[in-house]
C-alpha positions in Angstrom: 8.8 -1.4 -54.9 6.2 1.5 -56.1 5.7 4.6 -54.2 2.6 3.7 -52.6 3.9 0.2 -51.4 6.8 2.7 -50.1 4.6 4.5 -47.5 1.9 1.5 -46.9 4.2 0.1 -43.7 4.7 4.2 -42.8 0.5 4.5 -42.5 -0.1 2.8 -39.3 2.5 4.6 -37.2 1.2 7.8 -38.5 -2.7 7.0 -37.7 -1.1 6.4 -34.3 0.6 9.8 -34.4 4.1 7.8 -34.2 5.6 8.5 -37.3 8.4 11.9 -36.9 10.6 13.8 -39.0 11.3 13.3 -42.8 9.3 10.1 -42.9 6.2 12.0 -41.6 6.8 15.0 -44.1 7.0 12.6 -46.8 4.1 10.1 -46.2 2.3 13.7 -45.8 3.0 14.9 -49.3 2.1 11.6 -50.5 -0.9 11.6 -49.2 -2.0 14.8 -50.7 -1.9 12.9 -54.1 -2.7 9.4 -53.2 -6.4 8.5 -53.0 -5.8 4.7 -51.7 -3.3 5.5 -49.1 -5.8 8.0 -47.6 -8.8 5.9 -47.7 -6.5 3.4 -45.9 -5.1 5.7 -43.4 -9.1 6.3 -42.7 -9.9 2.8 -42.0 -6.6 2.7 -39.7 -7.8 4.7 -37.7 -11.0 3.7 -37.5 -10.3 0.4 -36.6 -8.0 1.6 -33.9 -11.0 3.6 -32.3 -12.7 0.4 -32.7 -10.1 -1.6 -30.6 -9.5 0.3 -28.0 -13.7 0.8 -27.7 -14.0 -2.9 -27.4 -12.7 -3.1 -24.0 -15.9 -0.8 -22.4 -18.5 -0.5 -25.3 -20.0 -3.3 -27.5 -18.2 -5.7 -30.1 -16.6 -4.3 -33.1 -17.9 -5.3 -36.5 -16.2 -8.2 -38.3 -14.8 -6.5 -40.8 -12.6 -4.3 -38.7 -11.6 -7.1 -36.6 -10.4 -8.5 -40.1 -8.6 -5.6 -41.1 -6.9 -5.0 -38.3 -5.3 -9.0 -38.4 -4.5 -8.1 -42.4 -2.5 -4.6 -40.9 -0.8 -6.5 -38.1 0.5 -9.1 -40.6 1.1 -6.8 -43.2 3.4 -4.4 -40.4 5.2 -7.9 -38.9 6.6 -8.7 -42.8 7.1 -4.6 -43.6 9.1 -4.1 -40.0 10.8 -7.6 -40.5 12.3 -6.1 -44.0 13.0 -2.5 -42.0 14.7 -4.5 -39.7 16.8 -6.6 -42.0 17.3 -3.3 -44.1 18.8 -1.5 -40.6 22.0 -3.8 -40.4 23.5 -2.4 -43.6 22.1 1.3 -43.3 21.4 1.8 -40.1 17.9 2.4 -38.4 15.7 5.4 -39.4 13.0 5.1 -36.9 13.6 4.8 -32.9 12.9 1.8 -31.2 9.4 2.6 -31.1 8.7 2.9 -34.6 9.8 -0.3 -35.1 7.7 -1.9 -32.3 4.6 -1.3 -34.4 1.3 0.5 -34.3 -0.4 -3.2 -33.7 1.8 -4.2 -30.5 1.0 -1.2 -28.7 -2.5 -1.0 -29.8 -3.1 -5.1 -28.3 -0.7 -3.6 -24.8 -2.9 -0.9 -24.4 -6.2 -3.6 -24.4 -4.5 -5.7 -22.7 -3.5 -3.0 -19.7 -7.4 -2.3 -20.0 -8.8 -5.6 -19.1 -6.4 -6.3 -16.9 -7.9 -3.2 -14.9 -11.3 -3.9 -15.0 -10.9 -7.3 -14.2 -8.8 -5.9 -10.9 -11.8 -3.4 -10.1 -13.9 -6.5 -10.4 -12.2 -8.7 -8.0 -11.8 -5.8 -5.6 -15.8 -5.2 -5.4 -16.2 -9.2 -5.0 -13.8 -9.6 -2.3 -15.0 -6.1 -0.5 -18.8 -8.0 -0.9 -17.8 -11.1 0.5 -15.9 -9.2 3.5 -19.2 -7.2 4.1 -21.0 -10.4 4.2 -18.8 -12.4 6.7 -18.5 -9.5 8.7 -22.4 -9.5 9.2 -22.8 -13.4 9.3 -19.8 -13.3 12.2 -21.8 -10.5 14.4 -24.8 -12.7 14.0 -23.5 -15.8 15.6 -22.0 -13.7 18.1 -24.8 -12.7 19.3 -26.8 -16.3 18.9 -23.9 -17.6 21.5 -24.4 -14.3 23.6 -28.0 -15.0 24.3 -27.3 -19.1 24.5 -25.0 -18.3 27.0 -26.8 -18.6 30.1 -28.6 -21.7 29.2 -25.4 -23.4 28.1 -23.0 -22.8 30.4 -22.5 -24.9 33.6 -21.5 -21.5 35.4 -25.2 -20.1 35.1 -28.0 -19.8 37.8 -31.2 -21.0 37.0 -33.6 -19.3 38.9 -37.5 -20.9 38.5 -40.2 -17.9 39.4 -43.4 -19.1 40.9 -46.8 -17.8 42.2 -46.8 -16.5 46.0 -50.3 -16.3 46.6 -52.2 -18.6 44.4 -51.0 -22.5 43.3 -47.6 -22.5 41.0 -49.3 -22.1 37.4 -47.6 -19.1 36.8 -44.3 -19.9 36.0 -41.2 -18.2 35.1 -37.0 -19.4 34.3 -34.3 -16.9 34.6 -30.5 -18.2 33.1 -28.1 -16.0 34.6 -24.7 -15.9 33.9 -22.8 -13.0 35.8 -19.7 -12.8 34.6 -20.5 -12.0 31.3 -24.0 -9.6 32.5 -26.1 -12.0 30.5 -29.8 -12.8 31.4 -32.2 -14.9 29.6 -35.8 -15.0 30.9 -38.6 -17.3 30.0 -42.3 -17.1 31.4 -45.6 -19.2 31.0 -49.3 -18.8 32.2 -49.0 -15.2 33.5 -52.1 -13.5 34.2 -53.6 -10.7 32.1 -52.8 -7.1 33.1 -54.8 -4.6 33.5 -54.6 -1.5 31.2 -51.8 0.4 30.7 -49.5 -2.0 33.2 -46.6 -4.4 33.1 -44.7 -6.7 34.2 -41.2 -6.0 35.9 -38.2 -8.3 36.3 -36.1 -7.8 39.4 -32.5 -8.7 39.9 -32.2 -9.0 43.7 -28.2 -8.6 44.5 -26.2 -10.2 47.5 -26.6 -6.5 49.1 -28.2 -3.4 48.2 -31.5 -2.7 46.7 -33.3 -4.3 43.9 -32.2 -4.0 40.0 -34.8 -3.4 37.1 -34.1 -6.3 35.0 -36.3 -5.3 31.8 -40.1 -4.5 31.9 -42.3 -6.9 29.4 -46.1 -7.9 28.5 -47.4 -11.4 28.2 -48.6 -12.7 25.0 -52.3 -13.9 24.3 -51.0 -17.4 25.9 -49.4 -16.1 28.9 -45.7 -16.4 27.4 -42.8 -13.5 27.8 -39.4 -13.6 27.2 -36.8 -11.0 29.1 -33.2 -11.3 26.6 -30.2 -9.4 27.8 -31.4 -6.2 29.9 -29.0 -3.8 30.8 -27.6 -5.2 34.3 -23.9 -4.0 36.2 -21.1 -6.0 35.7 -20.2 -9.1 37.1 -23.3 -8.6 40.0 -24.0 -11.6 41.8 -27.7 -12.4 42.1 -29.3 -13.6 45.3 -32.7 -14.1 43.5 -35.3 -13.1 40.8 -39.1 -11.1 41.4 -41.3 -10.2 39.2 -44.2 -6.9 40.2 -46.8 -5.2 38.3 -45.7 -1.9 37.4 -46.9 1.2 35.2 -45.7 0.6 31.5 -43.0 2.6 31.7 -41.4 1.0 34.3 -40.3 1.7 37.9 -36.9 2.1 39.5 -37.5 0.4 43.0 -40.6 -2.8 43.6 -43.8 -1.6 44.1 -45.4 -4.2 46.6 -46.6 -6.9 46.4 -44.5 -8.9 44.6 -46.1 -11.6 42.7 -43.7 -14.3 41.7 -40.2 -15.1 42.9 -37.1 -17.5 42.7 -33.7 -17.7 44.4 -30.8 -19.9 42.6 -31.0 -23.4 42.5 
């Protein structure tokens, strides 16, 4: 064996700051008069910038790739024959010399994609969780507002015209026990400026409750969805007045359509 086949298995744990003691001090005053074996040692550890880079930044060049599967294969057969050599003399290097520059270069990589593929999956899964989350509050409140149509326990209440022939119409779908109020009208009149409409929930007892204040469209049509009403309050009927924009908190007279539960 010539000197600098000697120290060529030594130059990849020492571009990976692994090699200690004598073996360093020697490989070092080799290297001060060995032209090949520092070239080499500067493509080493080049190549193990390059590999470790690969796992965040673009694709190495082909050529590293290549020398880095000669230098594996070249440490495997130069640690087999330290290995061999180690039965009859006894080992010079600790367990992790003889582990090799190229295993712990291809653990660290792997450890590295491993964790970005983790980080990954977390972001997907805390996407999807956002997402079902929404979708989940949205069909809650689709069955909220469906409930007083659909449910057998709900009063309908039809709202018609008190003074002039039932055009004017108007359905309320109440469902107490859950607060929920849908309201649907058709062919109300035009108001005048700067009025509107308000919905009346007339109790069992006590006076009136403002059940929502709202402006027909073009064709006559409103709808009243879920107004703040008390808990669980039974309702004896439904009345619509005309009142200022804003609203009021007890009827102004007259009323102008009504309906008690069917």
């Amino acid at each position: 064996m010539t000197a600098h086949e000697q120290f060529a298995d030594d130059l990849a744990l020492y571009a990976l700051n692994a090699l200690e003691g004598n073996d360093r001090a020697n490989l070092e005053k080799h290297l001060a008069t060995c032209s090949d074996c520092r070239r080499e040692l500067e493509q080493l550890r080049g190549d193990g910038a390059l590999l470790a880079l690969s796992t965040i930044g673009p694709k190495p060049p082909a050529r590293a790739r290549q020398r880095l599967l000669d230098a594996i294969a070249q440490e495997t057969a130069s640690e087999t024959r330290a290995r061999v050599a180690a039965t009859t003399t006894g080992s010079r290097r600790s367990w992790w010399g003889w582990l090799g520059w190229a295993a712990t270069a291809a653990v660290v990589v792997f450890a590295a994609s491993l964790w970005k593929e983790n980080s990954a999956l977390k972001q997907s899964l805390a996407l999807m969780g956002s997402q079902s989350a929404q979708t989940a509050r949205e069909m809650e409140e689709m069955r909220r507002i469906a409930a007083p149509i659909l449910s057998p326990q709900a009063q309908h209440i039809t709202l018609v015209s008190v003074k002039t022939p039932p055009q004017p119409q108007g359905k309320a779908f109440y469902l107490r026990n859950r607060s929920s109020l849908l309201f649907m009208a058709n062919n109300l009149p035009a108001l005048p400026p700067q009025k509107a409409y308000e919905l009346w929930l007339i109790p069992m007892e006590g006076a009136p409750i403002p059940a929502g204040v709202f402006k027909p469209d073009a064709h006559g049509s409103a709808t009243v969805v879920n107004p703040p009403l008390p808990s669980n309050m039974e309702a004896k009927a439904f009345a619509i007045t005309v009142e200022n924009e804003a609203g009021a908190t007890t009827p102004t007279m007259p009323i102008v359509m009504m309906g008690t539960g069917e």
